[in-house]
C-alpha positions as protocol buffer text, in pm:
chain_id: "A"
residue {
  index: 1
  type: UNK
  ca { x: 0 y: 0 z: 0 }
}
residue {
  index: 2
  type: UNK
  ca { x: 139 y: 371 z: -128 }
}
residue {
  index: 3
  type: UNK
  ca { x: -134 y: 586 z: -62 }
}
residue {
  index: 4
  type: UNK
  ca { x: -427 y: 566 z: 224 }
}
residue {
  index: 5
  type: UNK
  ca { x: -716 y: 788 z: 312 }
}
residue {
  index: 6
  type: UNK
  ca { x: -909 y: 762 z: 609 }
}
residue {
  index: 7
  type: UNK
  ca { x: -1216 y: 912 z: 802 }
}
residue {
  index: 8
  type: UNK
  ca { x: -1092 y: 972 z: 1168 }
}
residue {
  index: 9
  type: UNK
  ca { x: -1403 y: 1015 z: 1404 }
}
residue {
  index: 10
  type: UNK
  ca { x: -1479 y: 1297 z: 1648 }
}
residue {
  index: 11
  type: UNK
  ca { x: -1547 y: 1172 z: 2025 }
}
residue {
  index: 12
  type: UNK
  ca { x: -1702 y: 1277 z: 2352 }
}
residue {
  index: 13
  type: UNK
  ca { x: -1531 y: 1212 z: 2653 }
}
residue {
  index: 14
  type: UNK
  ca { x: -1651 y: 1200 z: 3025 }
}
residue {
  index: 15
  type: UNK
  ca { x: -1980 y: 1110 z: 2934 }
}
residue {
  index: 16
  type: UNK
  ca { x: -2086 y: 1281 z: 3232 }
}
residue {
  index: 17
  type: UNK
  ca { x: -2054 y: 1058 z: 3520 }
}
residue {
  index: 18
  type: UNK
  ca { x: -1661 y: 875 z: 3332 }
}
residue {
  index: 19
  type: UNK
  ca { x: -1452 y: 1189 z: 3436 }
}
residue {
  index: 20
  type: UNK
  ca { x: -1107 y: 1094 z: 3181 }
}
residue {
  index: 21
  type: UNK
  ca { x: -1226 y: 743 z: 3215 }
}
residue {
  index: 22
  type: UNK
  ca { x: -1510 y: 699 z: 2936 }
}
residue {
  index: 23
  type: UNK
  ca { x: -1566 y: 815 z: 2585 }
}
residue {
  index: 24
  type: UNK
  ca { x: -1731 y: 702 z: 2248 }
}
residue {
  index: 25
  type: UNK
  ca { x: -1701 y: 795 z: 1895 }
}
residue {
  index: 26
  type: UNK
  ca { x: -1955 y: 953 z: 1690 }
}
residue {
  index: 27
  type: UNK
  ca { x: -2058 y: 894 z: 1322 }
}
residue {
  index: 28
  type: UNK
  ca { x: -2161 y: 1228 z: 1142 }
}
residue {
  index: 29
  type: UNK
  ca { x: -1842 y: 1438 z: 1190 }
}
residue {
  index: 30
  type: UNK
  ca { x: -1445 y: 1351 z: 1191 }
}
residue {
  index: 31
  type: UNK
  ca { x: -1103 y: 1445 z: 1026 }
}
residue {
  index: 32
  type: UNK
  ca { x: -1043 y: 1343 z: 686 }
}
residue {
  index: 33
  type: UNK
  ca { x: -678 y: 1205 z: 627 }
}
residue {
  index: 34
  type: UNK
  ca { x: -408 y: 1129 z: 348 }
}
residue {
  index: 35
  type: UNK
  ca { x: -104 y: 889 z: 346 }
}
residue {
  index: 36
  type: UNK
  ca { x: 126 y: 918 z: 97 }
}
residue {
  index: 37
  type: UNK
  ca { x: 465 y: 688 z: 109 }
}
residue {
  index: 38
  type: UNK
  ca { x: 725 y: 831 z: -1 }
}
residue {
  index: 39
  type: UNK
  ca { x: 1083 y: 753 z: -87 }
}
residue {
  index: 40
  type: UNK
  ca { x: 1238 y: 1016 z: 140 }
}
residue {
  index: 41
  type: UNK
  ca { x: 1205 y: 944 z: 469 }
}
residue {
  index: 42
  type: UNK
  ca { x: 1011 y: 1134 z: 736 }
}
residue {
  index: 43
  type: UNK
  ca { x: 707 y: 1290 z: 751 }
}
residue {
  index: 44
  type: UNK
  ca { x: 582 y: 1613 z: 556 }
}
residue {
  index: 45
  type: UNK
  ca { x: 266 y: 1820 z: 581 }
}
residue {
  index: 46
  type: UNK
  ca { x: 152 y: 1893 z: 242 }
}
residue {
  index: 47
  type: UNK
  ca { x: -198 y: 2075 z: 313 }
}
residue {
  index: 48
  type: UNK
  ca { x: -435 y: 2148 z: 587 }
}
residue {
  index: 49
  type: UNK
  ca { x: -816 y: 2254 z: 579 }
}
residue {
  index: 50
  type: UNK
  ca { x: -1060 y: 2325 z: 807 }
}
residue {
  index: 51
  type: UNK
  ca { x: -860 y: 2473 z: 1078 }
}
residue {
  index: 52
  type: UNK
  ca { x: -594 y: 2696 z: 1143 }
}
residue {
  index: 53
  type: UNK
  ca { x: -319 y: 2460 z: 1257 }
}
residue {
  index: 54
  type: UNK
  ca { x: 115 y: 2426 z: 1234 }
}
residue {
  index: 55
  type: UNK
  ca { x: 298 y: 2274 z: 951 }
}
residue {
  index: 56
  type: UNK
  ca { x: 578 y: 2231 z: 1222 }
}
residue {
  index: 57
  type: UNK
  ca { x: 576 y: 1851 z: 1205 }
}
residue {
  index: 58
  type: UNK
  ca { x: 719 y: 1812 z: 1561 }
}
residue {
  index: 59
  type: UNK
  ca { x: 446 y: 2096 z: 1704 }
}
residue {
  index: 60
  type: UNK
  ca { x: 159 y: 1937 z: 1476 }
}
residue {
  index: 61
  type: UNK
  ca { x: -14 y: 1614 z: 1675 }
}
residue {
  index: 62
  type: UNK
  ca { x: -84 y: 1454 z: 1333 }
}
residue {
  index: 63
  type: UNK
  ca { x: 293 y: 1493 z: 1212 }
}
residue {
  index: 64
  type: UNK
  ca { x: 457 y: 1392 z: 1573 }
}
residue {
  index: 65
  type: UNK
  ca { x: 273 y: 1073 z: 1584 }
}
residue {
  index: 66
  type: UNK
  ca { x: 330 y: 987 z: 1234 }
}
residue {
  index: 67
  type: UNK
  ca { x: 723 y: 1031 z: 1320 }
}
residue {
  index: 68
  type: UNK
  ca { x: 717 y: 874 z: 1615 }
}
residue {
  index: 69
  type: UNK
  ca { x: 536 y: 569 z: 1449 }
}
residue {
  index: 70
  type: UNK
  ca { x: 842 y: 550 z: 1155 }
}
residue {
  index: 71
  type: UNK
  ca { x: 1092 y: 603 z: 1428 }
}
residue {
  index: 72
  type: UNK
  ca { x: 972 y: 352 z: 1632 }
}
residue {
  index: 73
  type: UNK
  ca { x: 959 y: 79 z: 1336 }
}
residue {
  index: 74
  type: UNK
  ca { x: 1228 y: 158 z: 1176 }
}
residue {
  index: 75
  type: UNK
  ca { x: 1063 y: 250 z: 861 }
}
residue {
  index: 76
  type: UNK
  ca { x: 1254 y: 282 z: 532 }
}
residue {
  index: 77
  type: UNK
  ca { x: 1059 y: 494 z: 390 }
}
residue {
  index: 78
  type: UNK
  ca { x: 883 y: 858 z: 483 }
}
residue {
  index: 79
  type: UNK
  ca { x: 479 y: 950 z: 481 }
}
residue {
  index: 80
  type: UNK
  ca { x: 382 y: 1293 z: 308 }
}
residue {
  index: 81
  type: UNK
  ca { x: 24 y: 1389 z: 520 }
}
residue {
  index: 82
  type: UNK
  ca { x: -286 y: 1580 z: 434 }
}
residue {
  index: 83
  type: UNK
  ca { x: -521 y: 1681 z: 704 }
}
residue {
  index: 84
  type: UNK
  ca { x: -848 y: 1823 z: 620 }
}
residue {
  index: 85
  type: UNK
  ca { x: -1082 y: 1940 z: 975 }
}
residue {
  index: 86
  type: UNK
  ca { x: -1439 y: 1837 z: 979 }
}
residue {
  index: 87
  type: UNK
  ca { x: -1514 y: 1995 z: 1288 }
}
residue {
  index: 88
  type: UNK
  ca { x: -1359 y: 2320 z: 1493 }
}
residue {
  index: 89
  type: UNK
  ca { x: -1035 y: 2307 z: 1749 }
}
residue {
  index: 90
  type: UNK
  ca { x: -1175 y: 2326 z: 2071 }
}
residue {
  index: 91
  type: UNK
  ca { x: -1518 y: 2254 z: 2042 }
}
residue {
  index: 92
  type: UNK
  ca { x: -1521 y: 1958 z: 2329 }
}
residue {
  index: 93
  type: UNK
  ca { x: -1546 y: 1657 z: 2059 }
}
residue {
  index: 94
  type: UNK
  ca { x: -1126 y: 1571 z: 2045 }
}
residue {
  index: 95
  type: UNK
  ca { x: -1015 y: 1775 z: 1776 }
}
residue {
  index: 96
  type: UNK
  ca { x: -681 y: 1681 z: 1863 }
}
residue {
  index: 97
  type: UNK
  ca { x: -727 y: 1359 z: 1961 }
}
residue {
  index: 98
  type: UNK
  ca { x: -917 y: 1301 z: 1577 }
}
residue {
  index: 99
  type: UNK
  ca { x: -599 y: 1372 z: 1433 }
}
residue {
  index: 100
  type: UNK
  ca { x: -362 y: 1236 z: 1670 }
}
residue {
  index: 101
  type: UNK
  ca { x: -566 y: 863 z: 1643 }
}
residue {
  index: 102
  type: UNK
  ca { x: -608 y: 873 z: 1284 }
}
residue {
  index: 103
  type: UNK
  ca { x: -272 y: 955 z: 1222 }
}
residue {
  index: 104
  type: UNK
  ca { x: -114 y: 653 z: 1451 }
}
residue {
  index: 105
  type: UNK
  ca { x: -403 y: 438 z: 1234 }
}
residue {
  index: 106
  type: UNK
  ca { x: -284 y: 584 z: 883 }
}
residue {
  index: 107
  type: UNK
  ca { x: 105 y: 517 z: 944 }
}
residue {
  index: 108
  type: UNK
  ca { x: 49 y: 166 z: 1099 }
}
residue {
  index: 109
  type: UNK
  ca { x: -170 y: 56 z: 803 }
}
residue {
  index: 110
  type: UNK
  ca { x: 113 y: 172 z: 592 }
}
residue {
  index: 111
  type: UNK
  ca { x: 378 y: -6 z: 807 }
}
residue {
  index: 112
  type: UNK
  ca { x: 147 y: -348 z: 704 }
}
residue {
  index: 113
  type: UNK
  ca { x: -57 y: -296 z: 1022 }
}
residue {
  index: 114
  type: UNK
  ca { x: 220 y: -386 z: 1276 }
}
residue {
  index: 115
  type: UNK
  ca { x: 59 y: -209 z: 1596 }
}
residue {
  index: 116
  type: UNK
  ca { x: -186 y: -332 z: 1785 }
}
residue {
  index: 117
  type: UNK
  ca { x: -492 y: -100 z: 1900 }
}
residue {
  index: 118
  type: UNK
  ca { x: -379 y: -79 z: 2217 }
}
residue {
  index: 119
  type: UNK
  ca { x: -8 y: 61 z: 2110 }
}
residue {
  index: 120
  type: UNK
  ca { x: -177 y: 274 z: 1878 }
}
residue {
  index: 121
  type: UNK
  ca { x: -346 y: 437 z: 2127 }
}
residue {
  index: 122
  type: UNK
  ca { x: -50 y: 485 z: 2314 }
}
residue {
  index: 123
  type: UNK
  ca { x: 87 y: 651 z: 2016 }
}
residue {
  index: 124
  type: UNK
  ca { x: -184 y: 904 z: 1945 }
}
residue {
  index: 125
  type: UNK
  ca { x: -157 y: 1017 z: 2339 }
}
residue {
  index: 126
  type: UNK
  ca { x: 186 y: 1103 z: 2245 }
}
residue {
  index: 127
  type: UNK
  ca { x: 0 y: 1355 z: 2004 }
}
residue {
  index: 128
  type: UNK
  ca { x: -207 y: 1455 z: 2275 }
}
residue {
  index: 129
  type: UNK
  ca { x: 65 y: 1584 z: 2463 }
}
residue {
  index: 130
  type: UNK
  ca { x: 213 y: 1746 z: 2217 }
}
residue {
  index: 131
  type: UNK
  ca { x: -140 y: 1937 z: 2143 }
}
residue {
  index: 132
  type: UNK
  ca { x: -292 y: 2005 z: 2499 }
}
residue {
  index: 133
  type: UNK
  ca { x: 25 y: 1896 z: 2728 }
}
residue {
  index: 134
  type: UNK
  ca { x: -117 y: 1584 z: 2886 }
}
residue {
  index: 135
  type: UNK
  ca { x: -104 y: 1203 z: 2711 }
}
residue {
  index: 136
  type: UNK
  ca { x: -489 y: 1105 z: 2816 }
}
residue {
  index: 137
  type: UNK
  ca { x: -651 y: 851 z: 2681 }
}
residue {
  index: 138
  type: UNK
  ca { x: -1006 y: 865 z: 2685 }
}
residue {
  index: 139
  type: UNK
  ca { x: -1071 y: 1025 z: 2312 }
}
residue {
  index: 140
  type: UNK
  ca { x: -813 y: 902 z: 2126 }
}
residue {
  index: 141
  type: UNK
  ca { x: -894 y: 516 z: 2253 }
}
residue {
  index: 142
  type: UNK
  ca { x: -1243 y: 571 z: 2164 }
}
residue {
  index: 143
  type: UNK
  ca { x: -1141 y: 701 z: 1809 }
}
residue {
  index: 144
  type: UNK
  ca { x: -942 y: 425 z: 1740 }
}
residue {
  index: 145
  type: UNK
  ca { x: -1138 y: 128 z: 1895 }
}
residue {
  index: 146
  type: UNK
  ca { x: -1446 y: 257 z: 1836 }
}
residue {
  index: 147
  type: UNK
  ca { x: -1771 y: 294 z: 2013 }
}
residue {
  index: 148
  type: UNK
  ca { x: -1797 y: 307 z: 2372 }
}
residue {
  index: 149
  type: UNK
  ca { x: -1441 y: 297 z: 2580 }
}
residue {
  index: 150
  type: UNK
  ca { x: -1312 y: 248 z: 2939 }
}
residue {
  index: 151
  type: UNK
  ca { x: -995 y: 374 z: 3057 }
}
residue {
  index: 152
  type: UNK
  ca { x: -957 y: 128 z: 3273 }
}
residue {
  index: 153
  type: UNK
  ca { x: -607 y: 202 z: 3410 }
}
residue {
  index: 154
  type: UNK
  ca { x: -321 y: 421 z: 3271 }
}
residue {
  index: 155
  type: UNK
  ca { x: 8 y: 218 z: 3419 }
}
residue {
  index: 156
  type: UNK
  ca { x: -37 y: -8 z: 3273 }
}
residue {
  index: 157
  type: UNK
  ca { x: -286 y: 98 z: 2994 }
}
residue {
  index: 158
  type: UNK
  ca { x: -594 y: -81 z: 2974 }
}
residue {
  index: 159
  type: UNK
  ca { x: -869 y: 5 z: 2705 }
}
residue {
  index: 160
  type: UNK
  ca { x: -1203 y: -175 z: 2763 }
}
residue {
  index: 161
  type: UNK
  ca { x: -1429 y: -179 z: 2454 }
}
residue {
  index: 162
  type: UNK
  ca { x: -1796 y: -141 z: 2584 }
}
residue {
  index: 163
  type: UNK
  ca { x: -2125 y: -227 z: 2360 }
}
residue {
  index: 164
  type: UNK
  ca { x: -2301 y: -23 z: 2232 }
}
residue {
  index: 165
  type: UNK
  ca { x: -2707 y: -20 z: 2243 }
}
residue {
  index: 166
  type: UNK
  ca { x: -2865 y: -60 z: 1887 }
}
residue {
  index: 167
  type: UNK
  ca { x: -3099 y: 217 z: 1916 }
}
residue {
  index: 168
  type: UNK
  ca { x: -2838 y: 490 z: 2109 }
}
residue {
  index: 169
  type: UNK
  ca { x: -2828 y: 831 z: 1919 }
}
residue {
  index: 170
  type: UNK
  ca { x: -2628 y: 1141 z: 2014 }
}
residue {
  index: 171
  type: UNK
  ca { x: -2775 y: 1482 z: 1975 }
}
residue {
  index: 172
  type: UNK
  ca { x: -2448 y: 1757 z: 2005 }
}
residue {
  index: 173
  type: UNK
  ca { x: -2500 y: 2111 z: 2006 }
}
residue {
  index: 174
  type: UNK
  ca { x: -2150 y: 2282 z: 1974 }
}
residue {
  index: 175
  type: UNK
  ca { x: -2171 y: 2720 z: 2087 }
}
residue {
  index: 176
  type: UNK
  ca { x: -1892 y: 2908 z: 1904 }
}
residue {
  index: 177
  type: UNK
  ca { x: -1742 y: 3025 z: 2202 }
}
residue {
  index: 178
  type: UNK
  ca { x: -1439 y: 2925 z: 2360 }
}
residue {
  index: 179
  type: UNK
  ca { x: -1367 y: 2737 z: 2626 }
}
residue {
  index: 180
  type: UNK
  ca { x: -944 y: 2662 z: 2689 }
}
residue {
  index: 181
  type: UNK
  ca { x: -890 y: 2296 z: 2860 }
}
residue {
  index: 182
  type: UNK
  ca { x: -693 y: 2442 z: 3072 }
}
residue {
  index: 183
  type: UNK
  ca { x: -902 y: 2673 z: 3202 }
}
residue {
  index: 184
  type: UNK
  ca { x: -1189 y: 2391 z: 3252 }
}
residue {
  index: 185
  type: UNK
  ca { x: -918 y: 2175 z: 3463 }
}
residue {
  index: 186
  type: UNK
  ca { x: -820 y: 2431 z: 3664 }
}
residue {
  index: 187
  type: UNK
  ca { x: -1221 y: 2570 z: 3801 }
}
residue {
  index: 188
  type: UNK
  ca { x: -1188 y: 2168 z: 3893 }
}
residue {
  index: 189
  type: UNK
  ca { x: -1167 y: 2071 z: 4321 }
}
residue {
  index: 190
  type: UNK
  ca { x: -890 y: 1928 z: 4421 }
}
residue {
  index: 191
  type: UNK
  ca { x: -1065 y: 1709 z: 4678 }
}
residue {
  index: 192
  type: UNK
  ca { x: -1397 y: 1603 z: 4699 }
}
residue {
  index: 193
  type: UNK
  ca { x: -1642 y: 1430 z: 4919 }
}
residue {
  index: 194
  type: UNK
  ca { x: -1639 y: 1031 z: 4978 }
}
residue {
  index: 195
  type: UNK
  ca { x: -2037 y: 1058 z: 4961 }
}
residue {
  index: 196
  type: UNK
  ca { x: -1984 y: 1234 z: 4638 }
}
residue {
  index: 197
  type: UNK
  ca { x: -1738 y: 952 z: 4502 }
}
residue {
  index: 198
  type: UNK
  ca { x: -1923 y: 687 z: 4616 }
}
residue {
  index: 199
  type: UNK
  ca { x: -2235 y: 825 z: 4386 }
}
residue {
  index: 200
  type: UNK
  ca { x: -1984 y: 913 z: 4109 }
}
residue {
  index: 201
  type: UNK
  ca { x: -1824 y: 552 z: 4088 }
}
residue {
  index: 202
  type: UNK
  ca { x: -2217 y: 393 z: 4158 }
}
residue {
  index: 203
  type: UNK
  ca { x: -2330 y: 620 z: 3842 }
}
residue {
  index: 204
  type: UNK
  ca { x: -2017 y: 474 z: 3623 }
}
residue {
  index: 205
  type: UNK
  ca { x: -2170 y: 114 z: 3657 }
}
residue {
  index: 206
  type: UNK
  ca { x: -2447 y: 158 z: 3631 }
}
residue {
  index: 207
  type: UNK
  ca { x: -2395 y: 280 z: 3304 }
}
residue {
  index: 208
  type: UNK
  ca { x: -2164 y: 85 z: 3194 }
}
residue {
  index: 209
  type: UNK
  ca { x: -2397 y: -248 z: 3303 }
}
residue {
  index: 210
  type: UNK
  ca { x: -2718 y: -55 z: 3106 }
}
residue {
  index: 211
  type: UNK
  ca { x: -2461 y: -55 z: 2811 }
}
residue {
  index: 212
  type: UNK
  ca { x: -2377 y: -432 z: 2817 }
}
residue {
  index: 213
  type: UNK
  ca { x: -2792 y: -483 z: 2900 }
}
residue {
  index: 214
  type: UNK
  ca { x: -2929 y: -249 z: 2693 }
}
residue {
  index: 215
  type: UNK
  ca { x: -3091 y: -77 z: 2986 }
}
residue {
  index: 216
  type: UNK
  ca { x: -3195 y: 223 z: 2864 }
}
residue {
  index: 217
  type: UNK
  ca { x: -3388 y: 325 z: 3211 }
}
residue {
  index: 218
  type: UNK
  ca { x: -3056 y: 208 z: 3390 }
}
residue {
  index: 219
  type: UNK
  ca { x: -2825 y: 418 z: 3135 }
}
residue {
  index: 220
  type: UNK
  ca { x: -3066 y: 738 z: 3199 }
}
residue {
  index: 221
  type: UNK
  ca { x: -3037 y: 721 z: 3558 }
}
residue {
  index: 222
  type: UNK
  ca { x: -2684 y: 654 z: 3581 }
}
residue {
  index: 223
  type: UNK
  ca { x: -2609 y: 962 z: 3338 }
}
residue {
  index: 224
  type: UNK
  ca { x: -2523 y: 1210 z: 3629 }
}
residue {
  index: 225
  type: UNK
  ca { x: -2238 y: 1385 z: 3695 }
}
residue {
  index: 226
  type: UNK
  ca { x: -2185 y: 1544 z: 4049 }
}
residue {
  index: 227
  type: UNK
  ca { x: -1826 y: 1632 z: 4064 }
}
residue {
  index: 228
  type: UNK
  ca { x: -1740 y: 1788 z: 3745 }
}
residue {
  index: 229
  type: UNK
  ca { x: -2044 y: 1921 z: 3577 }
}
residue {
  index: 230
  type: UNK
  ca { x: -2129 y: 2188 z: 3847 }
}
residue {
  index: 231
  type: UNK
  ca { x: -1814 y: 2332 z: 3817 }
}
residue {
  index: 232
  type: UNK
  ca { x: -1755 y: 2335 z: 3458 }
}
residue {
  index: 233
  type: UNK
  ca { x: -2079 y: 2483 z: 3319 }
}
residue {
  index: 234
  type: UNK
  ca { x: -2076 y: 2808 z: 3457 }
}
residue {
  index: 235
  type: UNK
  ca { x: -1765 y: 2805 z: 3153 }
}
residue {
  index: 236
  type: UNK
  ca { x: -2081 y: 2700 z: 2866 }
}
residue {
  index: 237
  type: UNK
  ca { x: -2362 y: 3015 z: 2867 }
}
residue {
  index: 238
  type: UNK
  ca { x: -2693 y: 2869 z: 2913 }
}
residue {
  index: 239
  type: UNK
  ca { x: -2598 y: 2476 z: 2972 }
}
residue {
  index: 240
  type: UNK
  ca { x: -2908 y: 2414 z: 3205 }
}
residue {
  index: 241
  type: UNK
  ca { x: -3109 y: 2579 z: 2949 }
}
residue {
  index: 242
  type: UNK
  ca { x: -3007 y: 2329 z: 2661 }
}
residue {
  index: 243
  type: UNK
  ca { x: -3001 y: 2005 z: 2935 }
}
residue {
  index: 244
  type: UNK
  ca { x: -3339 y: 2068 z: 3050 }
}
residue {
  index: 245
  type: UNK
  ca { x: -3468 y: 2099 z: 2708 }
}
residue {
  index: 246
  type: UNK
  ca { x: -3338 y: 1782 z: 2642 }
}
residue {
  index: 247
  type: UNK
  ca { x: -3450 y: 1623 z: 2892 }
}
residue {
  index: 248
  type: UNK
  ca { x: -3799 y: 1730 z: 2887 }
}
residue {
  index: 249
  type: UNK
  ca { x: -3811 y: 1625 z: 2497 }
}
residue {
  index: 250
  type: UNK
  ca { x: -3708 y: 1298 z: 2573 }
}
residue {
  index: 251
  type: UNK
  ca { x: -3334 y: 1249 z: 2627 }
}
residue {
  index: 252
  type: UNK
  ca { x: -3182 y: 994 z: 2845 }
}
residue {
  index: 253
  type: UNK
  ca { x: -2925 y: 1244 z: 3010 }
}
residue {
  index: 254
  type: UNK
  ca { x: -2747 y: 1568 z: 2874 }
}
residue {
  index: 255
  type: UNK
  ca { x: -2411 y: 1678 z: 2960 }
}
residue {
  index: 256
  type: UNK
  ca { x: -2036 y: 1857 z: 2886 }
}
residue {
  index: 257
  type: UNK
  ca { x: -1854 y: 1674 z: 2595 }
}
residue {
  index: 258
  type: UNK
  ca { x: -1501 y: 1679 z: 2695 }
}
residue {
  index: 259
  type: UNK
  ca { x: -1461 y: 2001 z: 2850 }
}
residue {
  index: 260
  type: UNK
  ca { x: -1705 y: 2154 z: 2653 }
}
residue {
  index: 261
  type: UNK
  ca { x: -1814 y: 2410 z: 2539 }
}
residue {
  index: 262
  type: UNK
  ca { x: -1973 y: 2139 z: 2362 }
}
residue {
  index: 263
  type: UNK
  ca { x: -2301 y: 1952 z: 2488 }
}
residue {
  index: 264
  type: UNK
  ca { x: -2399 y: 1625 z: 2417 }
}
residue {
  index: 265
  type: UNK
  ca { x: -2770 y: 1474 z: 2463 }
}
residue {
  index: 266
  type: UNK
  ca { x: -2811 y: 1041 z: 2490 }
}
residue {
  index: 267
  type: UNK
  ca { x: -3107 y: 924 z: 2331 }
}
residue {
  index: 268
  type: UNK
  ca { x: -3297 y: 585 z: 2232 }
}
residue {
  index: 269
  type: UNK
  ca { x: -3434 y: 596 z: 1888 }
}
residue {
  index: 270
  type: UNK
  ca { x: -3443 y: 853 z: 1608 }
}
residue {
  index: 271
  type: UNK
  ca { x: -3768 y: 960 z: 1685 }
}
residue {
  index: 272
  type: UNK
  ca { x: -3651 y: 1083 z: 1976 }
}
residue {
  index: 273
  type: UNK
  ca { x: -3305 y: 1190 z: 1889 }
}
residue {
  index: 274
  type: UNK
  ca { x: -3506 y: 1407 z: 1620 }
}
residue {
  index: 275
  type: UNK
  ca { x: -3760 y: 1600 z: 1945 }
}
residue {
  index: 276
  type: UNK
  ca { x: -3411 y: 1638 z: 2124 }
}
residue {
  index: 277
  type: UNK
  ca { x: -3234 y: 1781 z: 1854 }
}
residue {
  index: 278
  type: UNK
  ca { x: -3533 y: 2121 z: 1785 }
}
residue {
  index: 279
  type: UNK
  ca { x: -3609 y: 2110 z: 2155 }
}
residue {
  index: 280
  type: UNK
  ca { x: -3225 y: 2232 z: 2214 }
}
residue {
  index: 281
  type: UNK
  ca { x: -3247 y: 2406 z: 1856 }
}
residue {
  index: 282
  type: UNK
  ca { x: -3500 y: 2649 z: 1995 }
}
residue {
  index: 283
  type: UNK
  ca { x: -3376 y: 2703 z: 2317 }
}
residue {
  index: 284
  type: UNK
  ca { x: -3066 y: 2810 z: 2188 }
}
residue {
  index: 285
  type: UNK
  ca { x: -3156 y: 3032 z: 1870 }
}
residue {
  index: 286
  type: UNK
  ca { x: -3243 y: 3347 z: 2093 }
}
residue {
  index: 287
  type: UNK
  ca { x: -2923 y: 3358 z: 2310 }
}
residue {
  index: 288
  type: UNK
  ca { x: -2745 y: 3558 z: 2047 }
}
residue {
  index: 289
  type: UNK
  ca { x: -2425 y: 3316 z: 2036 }
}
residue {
  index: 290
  type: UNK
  ca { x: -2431 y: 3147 z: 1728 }
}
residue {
  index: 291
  type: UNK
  ca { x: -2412 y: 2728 z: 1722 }
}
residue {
  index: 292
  type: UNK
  ca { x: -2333 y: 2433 z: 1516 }
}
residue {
  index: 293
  type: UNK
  ca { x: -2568 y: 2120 z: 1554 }
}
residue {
  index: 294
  type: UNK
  ca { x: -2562 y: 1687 z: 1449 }
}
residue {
  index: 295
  type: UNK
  ca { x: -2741 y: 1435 z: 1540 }
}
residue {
  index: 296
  type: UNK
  ca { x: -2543 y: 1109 z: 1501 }
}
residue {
  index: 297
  type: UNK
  ca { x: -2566 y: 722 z: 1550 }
}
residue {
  index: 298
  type: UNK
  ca { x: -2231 y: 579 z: 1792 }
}
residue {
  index: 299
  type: UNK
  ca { x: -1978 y: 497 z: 1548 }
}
residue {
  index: 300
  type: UNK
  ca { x: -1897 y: 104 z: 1623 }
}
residue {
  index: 301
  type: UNK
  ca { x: -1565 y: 93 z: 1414 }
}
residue {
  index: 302
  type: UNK
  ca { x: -1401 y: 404 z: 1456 }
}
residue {
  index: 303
  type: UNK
  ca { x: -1140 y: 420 z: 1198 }
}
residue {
  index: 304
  type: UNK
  ca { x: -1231 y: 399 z: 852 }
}
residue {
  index: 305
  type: UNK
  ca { x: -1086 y: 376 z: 558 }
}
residue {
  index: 306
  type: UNK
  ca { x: -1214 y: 545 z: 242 }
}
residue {
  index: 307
  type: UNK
  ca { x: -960 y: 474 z: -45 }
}
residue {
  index: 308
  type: UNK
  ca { x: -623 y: 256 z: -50 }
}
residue {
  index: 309
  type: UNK
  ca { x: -402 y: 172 z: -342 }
}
């Protein structure tokens, strides 16, 4: 293989009650991606779209990985990259972890698919901390694995795969404003209460146990976040606004994607996915802050590859 491109998925992360522990990919928006080999070795950004973001290939997440990959196996031979953003830099749904995945994907299919998932997720949280400063795990896993990850541990690594529900839909609605990661870790406690934890860790298995028994009830009531989500939406104007709308249309639970500004709805069925999605349209259209919207099915395979030769 001489040439690859790939679809790399956008993901939310937390899923309210997983704080940096759960994620899933999404369908309807993602990175598109070229490979090129090339004789020369090394990597080379040839064009970007979509986004404002470095040709410096050891400042770019894409570019690092795809180096680090080559380094790492020795390659003979050097990858010329095109990026092309599907969805905004900072908008809660792993912009950076999109690339940083699909790029660790791209360069291990062209190595003859030498990496396993699990090292190719270590590789793309290289890229994370060359884009935000920390290696976490929870968006790039879920863009590589697909659907529905747990972080189980970091030393050593463990990714869980989760199911995924056959009638689960995501409803996103993404405010053009700005909220810096760093500025949504640091509004975070530094301690909390065991009462708290004990509900926060309860709500985590609960969901994860309505995900393996497609409990829809149980994955509604376990969709609560007391730890992180009262701190963090005072960053996202009008969050309780959008949540209750989604609620009262239908949704299973509503909360930050990432850390935000992003919000993300859970909901069983399109019918319902549909209510969600103009409930939260028309609670939003009169703030005055203008908004991007999807509606989108959990993407199961993550990766995908649209043309190889």
């Amino acid at each position: 293989m001489d040439y690859l491109k790939i679809f790399a998925p956008a993901t939310v992360a937390n899923v309210s009650c997983g704080f940096d522990s759960l994620g899933f990919a999404v369908d309807a928006i993602g990175d598109e991606m070229t490979f090129t080999k090339t004789t020369a070795k090394g990597v080379k950004i040839t064009n970007i779209t979509g986004a404002n973001l470095t040709y410096n290939v050891d400042e770019n997440a894409a570019s690092a990985v795809v180096k680090k990959i080559l380094n790492e196996a020795n390659a003979d031979f050097g990858i010329e990259l095109t990026i092309h953003k599907g969805f905004s830099p900072g908008s809660g749904l792993g912009s950076s972890a999109a690339s940083a995945a699909g790029a660790a994907f791209g360069a291990n299919q062209l190595l003859g698919n030498i990496y396993s998932d699990l090292e190719l997720t270590k590789f793309a949280m290289f890229g994370e901390e060359v884009a935000c400063g920390t290696p976490i795990a929870d968006n790039v896993s879920a863009a590589i694995y697909g659907g529905f990850v747990l972080v189980r541990s970091y030393n050593p690594l463990e990714i869980i795969k989760l199911p995924v529900p056959s009638e689960l839909r995501v409803v996103a609605i993404h405010p053009q404003v700005e909220v810096k990661t760093k500025d949504a870790r640091e509004v975070l406690p530094t301690e909390i209460a065991l009462k708290d934890a004990v509900t926060q860790w309860a709500n985590v298995g609960g969901l994860i146990s309505g995900l393996y028994s497609e409990n829809y009830e149980l994955i509604s009531n376990s969709l609560v976040d007391i730890i992180i989500e009262p701190h963090r939406k005072k960053l996202i104007p009008h969050f309780d606004d959008v949540k209750n709308a989604a609620i009262k249309a239908g949704a299973l639970g509503a909360g930050i994607s990432g850390s935000g500004p992003t919000i993300f709805a859970l909901c069983k069925g399109d019918e319902i996915a549909n209510k969600v999605y103009k409930s939260i349209e028309e609670s939003y259209k009169n703030t005055g802050i203008a908004f991007e919207m999807f509606i989108s099915k959990v993407n199961h395979e993550g990766m995908k590859i649209l043309k190889q030769n």
